[in-house]
C-alpha positions in Angstrom: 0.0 0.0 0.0 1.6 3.3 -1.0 1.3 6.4 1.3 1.8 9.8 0.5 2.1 11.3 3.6 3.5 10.3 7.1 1.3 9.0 9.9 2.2 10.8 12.6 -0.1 10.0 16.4 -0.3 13.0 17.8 -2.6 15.0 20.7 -2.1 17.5 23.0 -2.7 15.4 25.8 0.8 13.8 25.4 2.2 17.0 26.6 3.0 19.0 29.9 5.7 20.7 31.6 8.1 19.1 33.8 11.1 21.8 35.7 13.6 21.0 37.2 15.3 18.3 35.1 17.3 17.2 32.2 15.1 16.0 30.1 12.6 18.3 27.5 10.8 14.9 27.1 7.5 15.5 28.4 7.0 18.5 26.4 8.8 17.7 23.0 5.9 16.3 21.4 4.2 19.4 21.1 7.8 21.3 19.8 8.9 18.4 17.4 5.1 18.1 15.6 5.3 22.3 15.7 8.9 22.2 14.0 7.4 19.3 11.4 4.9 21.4 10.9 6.6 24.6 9.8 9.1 22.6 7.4 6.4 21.5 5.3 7.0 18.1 5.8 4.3 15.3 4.1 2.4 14.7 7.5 -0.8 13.9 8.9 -1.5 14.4 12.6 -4.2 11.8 13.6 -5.7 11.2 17.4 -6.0 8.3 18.5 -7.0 6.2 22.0 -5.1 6.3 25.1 -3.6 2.7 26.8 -5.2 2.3 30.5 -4.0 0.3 33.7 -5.0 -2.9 31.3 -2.4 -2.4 28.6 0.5 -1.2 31.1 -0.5 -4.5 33.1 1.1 -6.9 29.8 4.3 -5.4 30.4 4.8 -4.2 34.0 3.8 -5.6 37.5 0.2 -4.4 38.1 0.8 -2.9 41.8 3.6 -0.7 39.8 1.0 0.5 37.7 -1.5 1.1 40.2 0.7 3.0 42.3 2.1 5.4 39.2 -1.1 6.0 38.2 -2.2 6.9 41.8 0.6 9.0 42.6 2.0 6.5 45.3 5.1 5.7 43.1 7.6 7.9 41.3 7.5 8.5 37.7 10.5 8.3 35.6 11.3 12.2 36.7 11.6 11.3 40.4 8.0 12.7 41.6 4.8 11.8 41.7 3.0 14.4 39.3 -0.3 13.9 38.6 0.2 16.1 35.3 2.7 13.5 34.6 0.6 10.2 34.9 -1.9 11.7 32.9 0.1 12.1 29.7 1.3 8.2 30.5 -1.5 6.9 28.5 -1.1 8.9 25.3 2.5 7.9 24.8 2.2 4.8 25.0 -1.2 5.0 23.0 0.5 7.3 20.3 3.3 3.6 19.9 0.2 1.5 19.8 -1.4 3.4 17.3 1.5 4.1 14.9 2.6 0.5 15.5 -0.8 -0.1 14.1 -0.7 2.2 11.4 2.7 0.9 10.1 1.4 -3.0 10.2 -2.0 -1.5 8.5 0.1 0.6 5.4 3.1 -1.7 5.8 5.5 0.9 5.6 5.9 3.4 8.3 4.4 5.2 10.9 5.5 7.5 13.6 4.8 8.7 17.5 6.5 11.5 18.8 6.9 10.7 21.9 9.9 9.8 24.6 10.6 7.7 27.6 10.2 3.9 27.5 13.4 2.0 27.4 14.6 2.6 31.0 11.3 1.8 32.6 11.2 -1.7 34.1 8.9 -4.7 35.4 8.3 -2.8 38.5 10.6 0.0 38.3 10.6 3.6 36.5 13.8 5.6 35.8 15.6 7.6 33.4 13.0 9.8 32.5 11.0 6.4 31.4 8.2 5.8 33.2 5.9 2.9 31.8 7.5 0.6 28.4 5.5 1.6 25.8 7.5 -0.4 23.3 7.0 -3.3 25.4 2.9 -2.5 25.6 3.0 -1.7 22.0 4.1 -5.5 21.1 2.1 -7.4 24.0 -1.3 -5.3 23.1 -0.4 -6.4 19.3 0.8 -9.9 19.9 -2.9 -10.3 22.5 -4.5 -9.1 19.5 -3.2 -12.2 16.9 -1.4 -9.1 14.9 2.1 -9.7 15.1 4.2 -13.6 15.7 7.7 -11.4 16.3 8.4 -7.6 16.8 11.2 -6.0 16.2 12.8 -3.6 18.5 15.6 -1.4 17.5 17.1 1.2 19.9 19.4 3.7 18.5 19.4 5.7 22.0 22.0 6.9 23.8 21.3 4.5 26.2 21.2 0.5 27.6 17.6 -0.1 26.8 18.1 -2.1 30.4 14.1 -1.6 30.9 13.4 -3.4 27.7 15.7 -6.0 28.6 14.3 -6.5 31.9 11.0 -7.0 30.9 11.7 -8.9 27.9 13.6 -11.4 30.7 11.0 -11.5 33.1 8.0 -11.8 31.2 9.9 -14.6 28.9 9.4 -12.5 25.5 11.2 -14.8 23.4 9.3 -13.4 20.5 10.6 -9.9 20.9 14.4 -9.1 18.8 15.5 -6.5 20.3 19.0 -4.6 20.1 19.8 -1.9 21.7 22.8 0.4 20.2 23.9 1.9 23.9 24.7 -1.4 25.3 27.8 -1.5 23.4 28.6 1.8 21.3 29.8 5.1 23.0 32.7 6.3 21.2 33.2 8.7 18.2 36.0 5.5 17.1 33.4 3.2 16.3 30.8 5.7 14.3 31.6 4.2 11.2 31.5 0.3 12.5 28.5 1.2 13.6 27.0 2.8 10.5 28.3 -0.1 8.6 26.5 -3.0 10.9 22.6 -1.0 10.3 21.8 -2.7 7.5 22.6 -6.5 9.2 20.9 -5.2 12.3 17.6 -4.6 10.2 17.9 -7.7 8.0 18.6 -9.7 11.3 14.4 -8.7 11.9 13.7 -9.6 8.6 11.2 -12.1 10.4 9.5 -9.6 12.6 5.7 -8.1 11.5 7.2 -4.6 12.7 10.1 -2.6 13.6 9.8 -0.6 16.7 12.9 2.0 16.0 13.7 4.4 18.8 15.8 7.1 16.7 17.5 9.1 19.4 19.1 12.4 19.2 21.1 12.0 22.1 24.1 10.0 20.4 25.0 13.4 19.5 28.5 14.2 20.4 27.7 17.6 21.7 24.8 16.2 23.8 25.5 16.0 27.5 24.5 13.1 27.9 25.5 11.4 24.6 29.0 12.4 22.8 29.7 10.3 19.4 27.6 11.1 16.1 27.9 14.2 14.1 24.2 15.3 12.5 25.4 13.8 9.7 26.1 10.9 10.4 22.1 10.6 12.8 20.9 11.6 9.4 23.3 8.7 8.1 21.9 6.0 11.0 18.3 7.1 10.0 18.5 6.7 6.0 20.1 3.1 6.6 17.1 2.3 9.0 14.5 3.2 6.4 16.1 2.5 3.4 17.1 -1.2 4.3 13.7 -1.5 6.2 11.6 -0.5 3.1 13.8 -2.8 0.9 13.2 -6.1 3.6 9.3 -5.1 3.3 9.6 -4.5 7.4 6.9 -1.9 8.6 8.7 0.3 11.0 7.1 2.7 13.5 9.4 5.3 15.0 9.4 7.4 18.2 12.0 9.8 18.8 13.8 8.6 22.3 16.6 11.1 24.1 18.2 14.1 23.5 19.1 16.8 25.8 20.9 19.4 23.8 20.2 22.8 24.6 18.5 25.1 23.3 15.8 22.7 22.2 16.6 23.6 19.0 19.3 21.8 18.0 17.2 18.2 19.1 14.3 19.5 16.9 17.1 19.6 14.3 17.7 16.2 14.4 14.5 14.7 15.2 14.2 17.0 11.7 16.6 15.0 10.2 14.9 11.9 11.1 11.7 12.5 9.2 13.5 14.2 6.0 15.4 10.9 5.6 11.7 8.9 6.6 10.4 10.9 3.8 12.7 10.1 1.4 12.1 6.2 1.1 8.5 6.4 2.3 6.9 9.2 0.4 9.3 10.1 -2.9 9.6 6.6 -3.8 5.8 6.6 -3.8 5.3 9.6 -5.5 7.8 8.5 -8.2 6.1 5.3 -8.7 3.0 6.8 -9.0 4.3 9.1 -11.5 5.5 6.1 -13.3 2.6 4.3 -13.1 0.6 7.4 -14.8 3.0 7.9 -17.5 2.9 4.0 -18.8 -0.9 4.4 -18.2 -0.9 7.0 -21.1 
């Protein structure tokens, strides 16, 4: 099915304001759309249904839940926010739903959001508070929609949530690599570049890519320090390229990045959907175009 603009899961519930910390991530959503927005990219902002107690419960002890959602246990920022919990559902909703939307067009689909991969069984962290990827693939595998998922984190950071979960709950089914485990240093940029396209075609038996496409690998991040834009842009065309040419739906979030002024993240997370586009979309258009002109 070709697509001629990019799905993108998107409300204003998603967002509110968190001081006192590192991490823009609670209110990037609103910025990034905003930025996509005003570069005239080939997107469509869709609503869609927030996740409950329910769906956090497939991937995270249920007194954990409870006691997030009640304000009893700290969120991934350290406090108990109310304003906080309530965007919890829309996150991980917007990863359900473009998870859905990329298995539905079988190409790609996005959700701006942040903050899964550090969040545990029964433990948040790291600015991650519930595992949407992890509720994306158990809502999707409940629902007979997916046999194996695909998650690929280009983060920063260990996806040690992820792994946790993945090792507790016995998810066999999940492939998941995650890029911080192992590379850190501006000396292995290009080794790492050059591995993408095995890391995709090693999920070349997964219904759908999860891809977490950081901007905190930056090297001028403070708390990343190896990829040049360039080479992010680099990472992101080898992700979609090699995706689109394994037939892999992939639906992307955006992950980390703590750069300031905000800016320069929404630059990246810029450079992510230019180089989405450019498989996705102009290869679309250009077959369609070539399909009118042998129709004359």
């Amino acid at each position: 099915m070709a697509i001629l603009r990019i799905p993108v899961f998107y409300c204003e519930a998603m967002v509110t304001e968190v001081t006192d910390t590192l991490s823009p991530s609670a209110a990037k959503p609103r910025a990034v759309v905003a930025s996509w927005r005003d570069a005239g990219f080939p997107i469509d902002i869709i609503d869609f249904k927030p996740v409950g107690a329910q769906e956090f419960s497939l991937a995270h002890d249920s007194k954990f839940v409870a006691g997030v959602l009640s304000g009893q246990i700290a969120n991934g920022f350290g406090d108990e926010s109310p304003a906080v919990a309530a965007t919890l559902g829309y996150t991980s909703g917007a990863m359900l739903a473009a998870a859905r939307a990329a298995l539905d067009n079988r190409q790609v689909a996005v959700a701006p959001c942040s903050g899964f991969h550090h969040a545990g069984y029964r433990n948040a962290g790291g600015f991650c508070t519930f595992n949407g990827l992890i509720v994306a693939a158990q809502v999707l595998k409940r629902e007979g929609r997916v046999n194996r998922i695909g998650i690929l984190d280009f983060d920063q950071h260990w996806g040690d949530g992820t792994e946790d979960i993945i090792h507790e709950l016995g998810l066999a089914w999940i492939n998941h690599f995650s890029a911080g485990k192992s590379y850190h240093s501006p000396a292995r940029a290009e080794e790492f570049l050059r591995l993408i396209p095995r890391r995709v075609e090693d999920m070349s038996d997964c219904d759908v890519i999860l891809y977490q496409a950081g901007a905190d690998p930056h090297i001028d991040d403070p708390l990343g320090g190896w990829l040049t834009n360039e080479q992010l842009a680099q990472r992101d065309r080898l992700v979609f390229e090699h995706a689109k040419r394994c037939g892999i739906p992939v639906a992307w979030n955006l992950a980390g990045g703590y750069q300031t002024p905000l800016r320069k993240v929404l630059d990246i997370h810029d450079n992510t959907m230019r180089e989405c586009v450019r498989p996705f979309i102009a290869d679309n258009l250009k077959d369609e175009r070539d399909a009118t002109t042998t129709e004359r």
